[in-house]
Rosetta silent file (secondary structure, phi, psi, omega in degrees, C-alpha in Angstrom):
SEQUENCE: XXXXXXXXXXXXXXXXXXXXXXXXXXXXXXXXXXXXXXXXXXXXXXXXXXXXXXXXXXXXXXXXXXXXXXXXXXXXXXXXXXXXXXXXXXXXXXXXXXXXXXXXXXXXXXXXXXXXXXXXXXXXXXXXXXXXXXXXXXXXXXXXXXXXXXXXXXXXXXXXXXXXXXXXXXXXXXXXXXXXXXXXXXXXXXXXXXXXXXXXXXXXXXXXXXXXXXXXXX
SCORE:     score description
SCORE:     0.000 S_00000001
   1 L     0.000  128.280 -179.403   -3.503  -17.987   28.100 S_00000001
   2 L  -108.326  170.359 -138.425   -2.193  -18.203   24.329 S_00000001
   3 L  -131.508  151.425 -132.773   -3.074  -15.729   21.898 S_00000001
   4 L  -126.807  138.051  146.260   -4.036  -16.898   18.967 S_00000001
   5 L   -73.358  113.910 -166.489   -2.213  -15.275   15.519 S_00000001
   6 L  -116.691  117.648  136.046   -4.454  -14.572   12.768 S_00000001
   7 L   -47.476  137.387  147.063   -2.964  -14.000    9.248 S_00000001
   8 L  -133.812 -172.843 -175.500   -4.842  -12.512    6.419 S_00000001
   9 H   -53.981  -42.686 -149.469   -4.879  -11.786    3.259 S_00000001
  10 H   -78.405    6.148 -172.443   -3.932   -8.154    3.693 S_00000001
  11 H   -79.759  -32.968 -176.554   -0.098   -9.706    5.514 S_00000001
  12 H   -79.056  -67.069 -173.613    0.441  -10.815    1.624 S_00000001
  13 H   -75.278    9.611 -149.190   -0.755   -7.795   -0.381 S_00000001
  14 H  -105.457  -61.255 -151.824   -0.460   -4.830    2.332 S_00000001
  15 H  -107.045  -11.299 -140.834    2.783   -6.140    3.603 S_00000001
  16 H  -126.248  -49.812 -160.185    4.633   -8.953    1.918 S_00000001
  17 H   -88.734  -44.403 -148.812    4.394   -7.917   -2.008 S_00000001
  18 H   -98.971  -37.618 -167.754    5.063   -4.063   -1.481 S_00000001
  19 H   -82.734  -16.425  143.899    7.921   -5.109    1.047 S_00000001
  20 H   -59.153  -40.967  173.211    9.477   -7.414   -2.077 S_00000001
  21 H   -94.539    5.430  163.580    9.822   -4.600   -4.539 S_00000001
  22 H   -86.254   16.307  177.412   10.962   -2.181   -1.626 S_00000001
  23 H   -89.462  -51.048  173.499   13.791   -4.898   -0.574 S_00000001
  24 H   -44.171  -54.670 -170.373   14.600   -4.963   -4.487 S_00000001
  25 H   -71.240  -38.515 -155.736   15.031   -0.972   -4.793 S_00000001
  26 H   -78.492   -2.765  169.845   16.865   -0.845   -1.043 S_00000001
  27 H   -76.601  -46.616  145.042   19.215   -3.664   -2.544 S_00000001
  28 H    -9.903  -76.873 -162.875   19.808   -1.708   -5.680 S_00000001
  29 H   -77.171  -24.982  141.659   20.504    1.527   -3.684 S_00000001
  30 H   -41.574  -69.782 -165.229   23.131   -0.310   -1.237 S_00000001
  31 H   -71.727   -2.570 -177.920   24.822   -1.937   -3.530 S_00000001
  32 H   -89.046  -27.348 -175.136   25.375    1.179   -5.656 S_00000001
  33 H   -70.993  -73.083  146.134   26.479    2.545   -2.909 S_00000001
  34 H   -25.645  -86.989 -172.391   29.100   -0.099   -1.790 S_00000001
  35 L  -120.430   30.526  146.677   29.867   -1.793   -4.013 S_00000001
  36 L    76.055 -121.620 -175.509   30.138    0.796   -6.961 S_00000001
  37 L   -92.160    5.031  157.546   30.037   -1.371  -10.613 S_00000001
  38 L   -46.641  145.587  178.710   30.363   -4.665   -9.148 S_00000001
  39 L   -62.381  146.783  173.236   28.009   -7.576   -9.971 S_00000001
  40 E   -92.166   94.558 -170.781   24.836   -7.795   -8.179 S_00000001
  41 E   -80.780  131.692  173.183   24.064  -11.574   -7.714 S_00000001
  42 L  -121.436   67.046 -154.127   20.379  -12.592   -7.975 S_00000001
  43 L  -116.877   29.941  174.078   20.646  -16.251   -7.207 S_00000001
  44 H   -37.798  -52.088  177.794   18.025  -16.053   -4.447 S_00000001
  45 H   -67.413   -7.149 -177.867   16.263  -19.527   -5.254 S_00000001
  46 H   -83.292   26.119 -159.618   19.617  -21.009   -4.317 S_00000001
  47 L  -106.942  158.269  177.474   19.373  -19.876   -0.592 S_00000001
  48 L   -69.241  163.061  168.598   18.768  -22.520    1.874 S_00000001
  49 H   -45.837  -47.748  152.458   15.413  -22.602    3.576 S_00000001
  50 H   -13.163  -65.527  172.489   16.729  -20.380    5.907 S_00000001
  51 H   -62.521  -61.037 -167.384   17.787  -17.798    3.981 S_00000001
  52 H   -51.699  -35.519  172.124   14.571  -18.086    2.049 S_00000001
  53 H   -63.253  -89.275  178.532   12.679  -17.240    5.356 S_00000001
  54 H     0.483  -72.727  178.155   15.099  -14.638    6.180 S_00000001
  55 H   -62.690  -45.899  131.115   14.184  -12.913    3.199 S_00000001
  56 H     8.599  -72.710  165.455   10.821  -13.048    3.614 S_00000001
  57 H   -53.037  -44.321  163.210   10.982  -11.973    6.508 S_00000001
  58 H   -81.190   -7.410  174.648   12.835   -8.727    5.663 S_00000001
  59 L   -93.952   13.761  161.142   10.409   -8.196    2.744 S_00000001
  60 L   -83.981  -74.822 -146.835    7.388   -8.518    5.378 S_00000001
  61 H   -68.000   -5.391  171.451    8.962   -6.087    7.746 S_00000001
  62 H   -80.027  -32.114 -161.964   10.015   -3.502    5.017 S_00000001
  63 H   -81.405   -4.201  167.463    6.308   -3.682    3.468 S_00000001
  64 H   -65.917  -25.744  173.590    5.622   -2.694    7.105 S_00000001
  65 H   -85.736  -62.586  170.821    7.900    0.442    6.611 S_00000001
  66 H    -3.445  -82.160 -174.377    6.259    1.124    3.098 S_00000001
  67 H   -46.513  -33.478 -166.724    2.867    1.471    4.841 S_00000001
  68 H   -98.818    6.424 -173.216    3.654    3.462    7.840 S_00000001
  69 H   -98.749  -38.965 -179.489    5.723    5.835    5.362 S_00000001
  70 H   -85.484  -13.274  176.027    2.724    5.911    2.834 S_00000001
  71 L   -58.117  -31.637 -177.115   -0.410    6.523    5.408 S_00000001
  72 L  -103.509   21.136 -151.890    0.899    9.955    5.922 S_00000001
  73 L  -104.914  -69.978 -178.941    1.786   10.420    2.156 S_00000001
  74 L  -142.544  136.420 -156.697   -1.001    9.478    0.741 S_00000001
  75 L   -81.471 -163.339 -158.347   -4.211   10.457    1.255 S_00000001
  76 L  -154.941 -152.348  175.868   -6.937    8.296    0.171 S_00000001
  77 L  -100.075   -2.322 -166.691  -10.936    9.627   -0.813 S_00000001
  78 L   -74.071   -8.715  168.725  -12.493    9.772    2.493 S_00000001
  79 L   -81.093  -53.124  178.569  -12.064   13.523    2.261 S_00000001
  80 H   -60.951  -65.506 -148.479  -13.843   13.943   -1.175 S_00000001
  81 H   -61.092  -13.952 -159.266  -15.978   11.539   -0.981 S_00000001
  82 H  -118.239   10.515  177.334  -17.335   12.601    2.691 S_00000001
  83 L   -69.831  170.732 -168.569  -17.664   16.488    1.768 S_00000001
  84 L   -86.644  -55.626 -177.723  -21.205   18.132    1.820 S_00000001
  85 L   -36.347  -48.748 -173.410  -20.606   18.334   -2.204 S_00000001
  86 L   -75.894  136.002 -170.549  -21.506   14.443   -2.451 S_00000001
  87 H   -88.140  -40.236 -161.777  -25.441   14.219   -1.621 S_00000001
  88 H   -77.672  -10.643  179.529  -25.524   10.211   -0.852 S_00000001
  89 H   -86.537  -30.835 -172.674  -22.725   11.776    1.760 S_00000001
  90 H   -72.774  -65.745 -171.676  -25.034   14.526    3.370 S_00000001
  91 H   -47.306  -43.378  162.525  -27.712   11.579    3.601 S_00000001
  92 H   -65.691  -28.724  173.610  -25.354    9.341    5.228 S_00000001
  93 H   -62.955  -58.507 -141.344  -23.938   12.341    7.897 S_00000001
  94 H   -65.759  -45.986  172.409  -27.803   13.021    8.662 S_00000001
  95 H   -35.472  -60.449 -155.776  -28.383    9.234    9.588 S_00000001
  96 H   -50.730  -45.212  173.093  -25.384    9.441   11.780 S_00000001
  97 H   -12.825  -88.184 -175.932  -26.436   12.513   13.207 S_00000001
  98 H   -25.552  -48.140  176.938  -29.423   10.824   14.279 S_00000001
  99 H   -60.816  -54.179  177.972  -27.327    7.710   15.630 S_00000001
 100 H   -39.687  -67.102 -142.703  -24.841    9.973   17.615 S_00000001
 101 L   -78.103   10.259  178.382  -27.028   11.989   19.121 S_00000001
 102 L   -79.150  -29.369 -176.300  -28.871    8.809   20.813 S_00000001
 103 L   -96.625  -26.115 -159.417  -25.430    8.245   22.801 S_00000001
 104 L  -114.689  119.922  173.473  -24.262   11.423   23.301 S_00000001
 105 L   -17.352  -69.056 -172.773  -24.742   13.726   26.297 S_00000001
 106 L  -121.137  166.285  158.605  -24.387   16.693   24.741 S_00000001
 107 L   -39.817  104.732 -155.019  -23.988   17.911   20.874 S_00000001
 108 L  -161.102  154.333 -166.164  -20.967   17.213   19.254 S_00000001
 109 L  -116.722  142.117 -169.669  -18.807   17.055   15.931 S_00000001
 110 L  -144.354  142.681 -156.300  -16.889   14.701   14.580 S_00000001
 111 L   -94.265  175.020  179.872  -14.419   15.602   11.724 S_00000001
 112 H   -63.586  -31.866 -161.494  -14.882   12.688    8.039 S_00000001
 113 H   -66.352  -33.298  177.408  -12.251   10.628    9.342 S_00000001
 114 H   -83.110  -18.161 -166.807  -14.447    9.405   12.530 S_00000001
 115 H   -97.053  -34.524  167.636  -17.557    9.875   10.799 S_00000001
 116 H   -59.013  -30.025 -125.448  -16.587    7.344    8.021 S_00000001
 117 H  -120.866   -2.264  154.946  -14.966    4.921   10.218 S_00000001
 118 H   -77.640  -46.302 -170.398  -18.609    5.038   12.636 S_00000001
 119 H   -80.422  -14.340  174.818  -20.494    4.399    9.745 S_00000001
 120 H   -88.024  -54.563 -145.112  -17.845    1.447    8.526 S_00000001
 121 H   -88.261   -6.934  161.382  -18.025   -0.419   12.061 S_00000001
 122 H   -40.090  -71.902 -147.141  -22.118    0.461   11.852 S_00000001
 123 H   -86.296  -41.266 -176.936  -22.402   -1.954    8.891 S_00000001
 124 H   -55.149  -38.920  163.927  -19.797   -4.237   10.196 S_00000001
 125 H   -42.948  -52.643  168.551  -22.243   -4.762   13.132 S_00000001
 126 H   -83.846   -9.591  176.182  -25.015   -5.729   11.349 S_00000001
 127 L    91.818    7.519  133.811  -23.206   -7.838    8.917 S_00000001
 128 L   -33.932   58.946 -158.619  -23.250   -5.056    6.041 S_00000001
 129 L  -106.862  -40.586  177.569  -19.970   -5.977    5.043 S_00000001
 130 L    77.226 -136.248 -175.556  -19.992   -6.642    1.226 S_00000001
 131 L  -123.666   28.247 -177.570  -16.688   -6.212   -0.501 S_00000001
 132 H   -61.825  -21.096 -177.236  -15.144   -4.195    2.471 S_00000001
 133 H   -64.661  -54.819 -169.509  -12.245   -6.573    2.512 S_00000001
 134 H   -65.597  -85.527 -146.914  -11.360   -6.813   -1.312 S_00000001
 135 H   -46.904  -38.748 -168.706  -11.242   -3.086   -1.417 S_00000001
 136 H   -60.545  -31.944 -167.757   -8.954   -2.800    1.858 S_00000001
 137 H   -70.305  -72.225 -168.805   -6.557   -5.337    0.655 S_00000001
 138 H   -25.100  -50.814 -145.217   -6.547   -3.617   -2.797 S_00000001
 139 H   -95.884  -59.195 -178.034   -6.251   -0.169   -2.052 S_00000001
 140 H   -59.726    1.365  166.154   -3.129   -1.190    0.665 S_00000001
 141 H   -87.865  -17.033  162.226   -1.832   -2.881   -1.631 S_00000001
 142 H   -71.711  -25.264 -170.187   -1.610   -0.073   -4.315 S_00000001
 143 H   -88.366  -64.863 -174.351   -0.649    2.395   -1.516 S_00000001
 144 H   -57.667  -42.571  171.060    2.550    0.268   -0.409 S_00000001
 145 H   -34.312  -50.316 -146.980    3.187   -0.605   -4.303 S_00000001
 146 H   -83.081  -48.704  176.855    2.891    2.853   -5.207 S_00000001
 147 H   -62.039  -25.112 -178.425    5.418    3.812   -2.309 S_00000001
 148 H  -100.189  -24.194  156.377    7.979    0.927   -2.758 S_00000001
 149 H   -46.962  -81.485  178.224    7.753    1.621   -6.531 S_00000001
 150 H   -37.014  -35.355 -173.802    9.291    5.365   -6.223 S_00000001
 151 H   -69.193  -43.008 -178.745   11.984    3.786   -3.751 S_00000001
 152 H   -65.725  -33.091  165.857   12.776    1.015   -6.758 S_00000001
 153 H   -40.642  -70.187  161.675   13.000    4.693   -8.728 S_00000001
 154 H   -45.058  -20.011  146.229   15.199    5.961   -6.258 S_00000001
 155 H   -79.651  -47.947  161.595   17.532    3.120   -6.584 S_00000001
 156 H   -34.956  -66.238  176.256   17.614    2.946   -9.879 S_00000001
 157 H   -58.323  -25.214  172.781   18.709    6.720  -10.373 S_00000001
 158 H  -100.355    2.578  152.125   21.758    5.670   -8.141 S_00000001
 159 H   -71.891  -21.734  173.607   22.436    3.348   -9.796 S_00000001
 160 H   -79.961   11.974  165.230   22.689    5.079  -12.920 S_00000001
 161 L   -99.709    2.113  158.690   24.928    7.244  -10.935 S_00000001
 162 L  -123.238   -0.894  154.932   27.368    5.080  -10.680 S_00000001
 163 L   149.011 -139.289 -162.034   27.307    3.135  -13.466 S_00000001
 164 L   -96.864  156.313  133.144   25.968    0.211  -15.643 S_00000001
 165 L   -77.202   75.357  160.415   24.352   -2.696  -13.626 S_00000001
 166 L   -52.488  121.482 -158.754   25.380   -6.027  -13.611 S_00000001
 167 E  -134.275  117.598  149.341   23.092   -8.344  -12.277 S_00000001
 168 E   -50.755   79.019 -176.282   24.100  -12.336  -11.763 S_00000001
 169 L  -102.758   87.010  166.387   21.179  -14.768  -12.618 S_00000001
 170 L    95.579 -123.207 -150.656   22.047  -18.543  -12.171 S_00000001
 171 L  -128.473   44.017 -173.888   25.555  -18.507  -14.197 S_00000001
 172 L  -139.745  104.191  175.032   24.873  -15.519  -16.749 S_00000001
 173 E   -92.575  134.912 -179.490   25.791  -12.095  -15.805 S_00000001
 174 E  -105.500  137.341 -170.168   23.472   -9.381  -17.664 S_00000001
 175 L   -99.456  147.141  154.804   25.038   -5.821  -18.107 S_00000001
 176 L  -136.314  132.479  173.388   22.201   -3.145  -18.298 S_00000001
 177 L   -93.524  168.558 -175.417   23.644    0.312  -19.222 S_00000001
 178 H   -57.225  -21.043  168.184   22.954    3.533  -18.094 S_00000001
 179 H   -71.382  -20.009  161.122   20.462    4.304  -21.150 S_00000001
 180 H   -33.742  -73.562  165.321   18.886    1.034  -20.186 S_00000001
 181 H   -38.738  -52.005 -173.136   18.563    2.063  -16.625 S_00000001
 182 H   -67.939   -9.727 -165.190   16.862    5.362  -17.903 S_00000001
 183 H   -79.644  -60.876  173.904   14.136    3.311  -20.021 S_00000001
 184 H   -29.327  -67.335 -146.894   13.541    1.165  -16.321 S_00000001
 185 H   -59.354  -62.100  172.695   13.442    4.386  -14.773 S_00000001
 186 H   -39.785  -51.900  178.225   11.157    5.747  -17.045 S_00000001
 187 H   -47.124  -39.797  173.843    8.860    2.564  -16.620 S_00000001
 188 H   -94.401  -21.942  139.802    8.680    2.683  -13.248 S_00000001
 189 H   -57.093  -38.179 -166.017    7.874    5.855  -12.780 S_00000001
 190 H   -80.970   13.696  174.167    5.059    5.855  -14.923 S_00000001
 191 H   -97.301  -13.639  152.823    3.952    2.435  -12.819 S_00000001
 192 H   -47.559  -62.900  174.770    4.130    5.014   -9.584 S_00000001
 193 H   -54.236  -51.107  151.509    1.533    6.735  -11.350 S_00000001
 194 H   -10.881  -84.859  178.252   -0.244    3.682  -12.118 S_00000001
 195 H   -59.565  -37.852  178.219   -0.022    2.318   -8.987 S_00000001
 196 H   -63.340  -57.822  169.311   -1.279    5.578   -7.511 S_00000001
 197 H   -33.861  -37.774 -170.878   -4.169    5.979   -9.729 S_00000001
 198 H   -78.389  -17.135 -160.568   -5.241    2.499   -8.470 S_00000001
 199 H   -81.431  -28.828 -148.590   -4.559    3.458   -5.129 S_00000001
 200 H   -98.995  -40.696 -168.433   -7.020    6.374   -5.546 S_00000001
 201 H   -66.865  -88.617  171.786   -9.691    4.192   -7.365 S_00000001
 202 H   -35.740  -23.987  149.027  -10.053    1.570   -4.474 S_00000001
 203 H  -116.130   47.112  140.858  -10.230    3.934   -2.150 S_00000001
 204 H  -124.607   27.992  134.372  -13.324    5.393   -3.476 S_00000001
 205 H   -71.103  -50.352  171.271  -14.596    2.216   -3.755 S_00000001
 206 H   -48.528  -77.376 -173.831  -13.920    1.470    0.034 S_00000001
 207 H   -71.946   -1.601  167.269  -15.764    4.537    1.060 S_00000001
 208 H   -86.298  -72.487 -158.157  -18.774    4.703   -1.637 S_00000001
 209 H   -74.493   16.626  170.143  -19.481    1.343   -0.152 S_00000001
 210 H   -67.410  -53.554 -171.056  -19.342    2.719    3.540 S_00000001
 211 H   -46.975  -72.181 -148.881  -21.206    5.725    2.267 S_00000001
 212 H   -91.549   -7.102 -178.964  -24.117    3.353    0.336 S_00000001
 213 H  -121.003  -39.971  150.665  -24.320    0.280    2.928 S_00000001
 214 H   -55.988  -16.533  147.216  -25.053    2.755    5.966 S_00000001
 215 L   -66.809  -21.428 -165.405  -27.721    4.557    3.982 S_00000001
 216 L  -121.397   27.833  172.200  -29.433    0.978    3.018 S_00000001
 217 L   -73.588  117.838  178.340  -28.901    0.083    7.230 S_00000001
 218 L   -83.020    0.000    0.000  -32.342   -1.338    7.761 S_00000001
């Protein structure tokens, strides 16, 4: 029997984009490593198809490392957002309550992580789905960004610990010096923060509309 693959969107932003700038930062941080103040060639479109998969391919499976390194990192809103402080949250337990206790033998508790993720496959059931999608891709895609950004940080600082960067493009070598490096540095941290913020916004977006399409559950 053959198993069918399914692709989706979330293989490009979750995994694919955030595993291109952490291949850039772990290429950085190698070669600083290595091969000290030597040029860095970035002649990429010249690679054979091969190659071109190949890379690809190691930018997939890195945004796969991204992801399992940022899920325990960073936390997302399903904690705020599912506390007894939000009232559309309390309204939304009390359904489930109700739902729960139709299945369940005896009384029982379920911590927010299970109680959102009953009330997301609730609405998926019924076809309550909405914009559950956009937000997931979105918010993994800020959450690997935000994690493969700080790594492009973390190359960056070794490289300015070992000197200027020289980077090969086509037939032009560009020098960037270490005060350069520190501007980059700067930049890119404050697009970790960025990137975080965004990470933080879409996922209270995910879970308000978990929250708000299992309360409106005809």
């Amino acid at each position: 029997m053959k198993e069918q693959l399914n692709f989706t969107l979330y293989e490009i932003f979750g995994y694919l984009m955030p595993g291109a700038i952490a291949t850039a930062a772990l290429a950085i941080f190698l070669w600083a490593i290595f091969h000290g103040d030597s040029i860095l060639p970035l002649s990429f479109w010249r690679l054979s198809p091969t190659g071109l998969l190949a890379l690809l391919f190691v930018a997939y499976v890195l945004g796969h490392l991204v992801q399992a390194l940022g899920n325990p990192l960073l936390k997302g809103a399903e904690k705020r957002l599912m506390s007894d402080e939000n009232p559309a949250a309390v309204i939304a337990k009390h359904r489930l309550t109700q739902l729960i206790q139709g299945v369940a033998p005896t009384a029982v508790t379920i911590d927010y992580i299970w109680q959102q993720r009953v009330m997301d496959e609730r609405c998926i059931q019924v076809g309550q789905q909405g914009d559950r999608e956009i937000f997931t891709y979105r918010e993994g895609f800020y959450r690997g960004s935000t994690v493969a950004t700080a790594l492009f940080c973390a190359g960056i600082a070794a490289r300015m610990i070992t000197g200027n960067l020289r980077l090969l493009i086509g037939d032009t070598v560009f020098s960037l010096s270490r005060y350069e490096l520190g501007v980059l540095l700067a930049i890119s941290a404050l697009g970790v923060w960025g990137l975080y913020r965004r990470f933080q916004r879409f996922s209270e977006y995910r879970v308000a509309r978990v929250i708000a399409a299992f309360i409106a559950l005809p």
